[in-house]
C-alpha positions in Angstrom: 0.0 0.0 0.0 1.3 3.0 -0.8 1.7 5.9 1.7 -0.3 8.9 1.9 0.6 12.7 2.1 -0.1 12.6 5.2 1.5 9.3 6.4 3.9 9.2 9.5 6.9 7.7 7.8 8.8 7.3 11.0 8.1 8.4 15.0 11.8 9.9 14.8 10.9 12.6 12.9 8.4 13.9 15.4 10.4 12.8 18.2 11.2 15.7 20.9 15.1 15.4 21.2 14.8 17.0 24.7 13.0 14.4 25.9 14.6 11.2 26.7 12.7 8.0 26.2 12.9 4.6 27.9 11.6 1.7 28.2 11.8 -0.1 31.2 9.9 -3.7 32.1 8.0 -2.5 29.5 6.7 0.7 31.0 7.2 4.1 28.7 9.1 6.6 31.1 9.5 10.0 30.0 12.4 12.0 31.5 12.3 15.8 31.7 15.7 16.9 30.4 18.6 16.9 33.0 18.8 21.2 33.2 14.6 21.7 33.7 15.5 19.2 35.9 17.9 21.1 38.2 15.9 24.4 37.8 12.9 22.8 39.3 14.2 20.7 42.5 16.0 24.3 43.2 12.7 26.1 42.8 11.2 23.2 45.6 14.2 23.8 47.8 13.5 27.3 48.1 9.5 27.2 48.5 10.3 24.6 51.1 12.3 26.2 52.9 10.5 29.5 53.1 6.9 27.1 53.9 9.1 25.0 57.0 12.1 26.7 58.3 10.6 30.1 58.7 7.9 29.0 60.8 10.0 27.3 62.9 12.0 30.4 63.7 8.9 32.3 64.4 8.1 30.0 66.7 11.3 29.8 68.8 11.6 33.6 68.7 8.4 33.6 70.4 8.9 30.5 72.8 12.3 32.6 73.8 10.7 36.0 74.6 8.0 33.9 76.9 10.9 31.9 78.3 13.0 35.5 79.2 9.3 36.9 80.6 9.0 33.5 82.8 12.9 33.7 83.9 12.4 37.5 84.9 9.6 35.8 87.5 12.1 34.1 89.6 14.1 34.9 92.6 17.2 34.0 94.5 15.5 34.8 98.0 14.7 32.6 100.7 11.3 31.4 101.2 11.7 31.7 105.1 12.1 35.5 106.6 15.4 36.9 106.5 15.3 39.1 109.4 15.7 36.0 111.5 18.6 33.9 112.3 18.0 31.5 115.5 15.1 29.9 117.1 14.3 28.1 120.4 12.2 25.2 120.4 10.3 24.6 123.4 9.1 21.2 124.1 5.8 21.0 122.9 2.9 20.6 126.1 0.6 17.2 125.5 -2.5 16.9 126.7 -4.0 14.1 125.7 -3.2 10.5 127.8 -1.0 8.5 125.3 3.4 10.1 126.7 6.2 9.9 124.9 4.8 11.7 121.0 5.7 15.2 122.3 9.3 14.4 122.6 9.5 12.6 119.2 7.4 15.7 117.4 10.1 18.2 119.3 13.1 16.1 118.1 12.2 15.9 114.6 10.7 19.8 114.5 14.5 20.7 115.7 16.3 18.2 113.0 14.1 19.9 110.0 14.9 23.5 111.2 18.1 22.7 111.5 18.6 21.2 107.8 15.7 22.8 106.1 15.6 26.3 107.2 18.6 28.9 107.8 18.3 29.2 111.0 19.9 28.0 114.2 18.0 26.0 116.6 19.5 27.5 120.2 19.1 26.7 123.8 18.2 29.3 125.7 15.0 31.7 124.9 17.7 35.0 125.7 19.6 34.1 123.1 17.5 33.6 120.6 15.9 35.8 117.9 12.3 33.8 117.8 10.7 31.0 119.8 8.2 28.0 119.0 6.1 26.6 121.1 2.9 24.4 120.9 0.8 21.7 122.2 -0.5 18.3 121.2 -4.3 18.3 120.8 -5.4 15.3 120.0 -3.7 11.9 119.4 -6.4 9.5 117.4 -6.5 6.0 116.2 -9.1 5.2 113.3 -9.2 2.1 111.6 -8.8 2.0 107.8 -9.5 -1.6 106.6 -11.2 -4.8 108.3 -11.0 -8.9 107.5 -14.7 -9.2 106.1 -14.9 -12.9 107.9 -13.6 -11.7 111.2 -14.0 -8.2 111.9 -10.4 -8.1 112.6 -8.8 -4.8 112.3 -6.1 -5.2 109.7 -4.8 -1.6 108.9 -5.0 1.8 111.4 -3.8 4.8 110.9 -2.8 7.3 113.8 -3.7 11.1 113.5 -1.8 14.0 115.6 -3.2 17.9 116.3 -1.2 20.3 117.1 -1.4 24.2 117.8 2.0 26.2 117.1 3.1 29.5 117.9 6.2 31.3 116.4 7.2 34.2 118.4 9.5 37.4 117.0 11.1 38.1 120.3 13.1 41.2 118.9 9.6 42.9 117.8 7.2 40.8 119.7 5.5 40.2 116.4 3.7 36.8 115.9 4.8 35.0 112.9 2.9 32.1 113.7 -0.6 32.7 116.0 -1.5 29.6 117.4 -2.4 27.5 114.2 -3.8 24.4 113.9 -1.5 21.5 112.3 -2.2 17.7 111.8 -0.5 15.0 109.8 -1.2 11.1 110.3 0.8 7.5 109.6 -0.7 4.3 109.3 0.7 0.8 110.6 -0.1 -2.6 110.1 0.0 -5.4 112.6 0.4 -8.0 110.0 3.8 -6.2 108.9 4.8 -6.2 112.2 4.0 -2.9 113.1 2.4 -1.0 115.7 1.4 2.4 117.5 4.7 3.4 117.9 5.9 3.0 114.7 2.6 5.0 113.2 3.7 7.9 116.1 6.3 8.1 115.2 5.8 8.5 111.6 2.8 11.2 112.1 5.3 12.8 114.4 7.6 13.5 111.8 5.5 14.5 109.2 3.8 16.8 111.6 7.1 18.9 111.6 7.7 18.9 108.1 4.2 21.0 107.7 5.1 23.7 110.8 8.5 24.0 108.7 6.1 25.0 106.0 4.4 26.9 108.3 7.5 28.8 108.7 8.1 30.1 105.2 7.2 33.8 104.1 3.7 34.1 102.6 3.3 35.4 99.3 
């Protein structure tokens, strides 16, 4: 048969030489040439990095002036007043009927002032600066959990009440006024525990809250 006017003769001479043709597993790929190539993954590079990175800088600029405005919040101070620098610790009165918690809540009041508080824990009431005293309230015993068969008591927990005074003996001003404190333990018999244990326990966390006590109020 004889060709046309219009006959294709051969697909070279309508073949694009800038584009590079393959044929791979039998799948046509058409390649962009290699310098559009390089002008358009420099184009990306650009609009990605003006789409991600400035963000990203907006953002730490901002979580840096917040960070300054937090810092500028802070202070070096003391949390307890400064103005003071020794305290005596009078043994605290009990007047309930179980002996023996008032001098474990005194020795463990005078072991946290000493470590947890700038101040000096002295002797004698002339030469000190301030002076706590108190008195136990209350000393309770509740139970907290009993065998369902038996009735048997199997946990109890012990609860001490205190009211604390802290004198300024240079202005007469009172720092404390005759708050009320408590703090409780709990003991176990089946772990080999028992009243004392709890006591002491309570007693000590009892001291760690008139330390608090202590501190400046904001």
């Amino acid at each position: 048969m004889k060709s046309t006017k219009h006959e294709i003769r051969s697909t070279k001479q309508y073949q694009n030489p800038n584009v590079k043709m393959t044929k791979t597993f039998g799948i046509l790929n058409l390649f962009p040439p290699q310098g559009v190539l390089r002008r358009i993954s420099i184009f990306e590079i650009r609009i990605y990095s003006i789409f991600v990175f400035f963000p990203v800088l907006i953002a730490a600029a901002c979580l840096g002036l917040c960070g300054c405005a937090e810092l500028s919040g802070y202070s070096n101070e003391s949390l307890f007043p400064q103005d003071v620098d020794s305290v005596c610790l009078e043994m605290f009165d009990n007047q309930t009927f179980r002996r023996g918690t008032e001098y474990e809540l005194s020795d463990a009041l005078s072991k946290r002032i000493e470590v947890e508080t700038p101040y000096k824990i002295v002797s004698s009431r002339d030469r000190a600066d301030t002076v706590i005293s108190g008195q136990i309230v209350s000393i309770a015993e509740l139970a907290l959990s009993t065998e369902r068969e038996t009735g048997r008591v199997l946990e109890k927990e012990v609860e001490l009440k205190a009211l604390v005074s802290w004198k300024n003996l240079m202005t007469g001003e009172l720092l404390i006024d005759n708050q009320s404190v408590s703090a409780s333990a709990s003991y176990s018999e089946y772990q080999q525990q028992d009243f004392t244990y709890a006591s002491s326990l309570a007693a000590n966390n009892l001291a760690r809250k008139i330390v608090e006590l202590m501190e400046r109020k904001w």
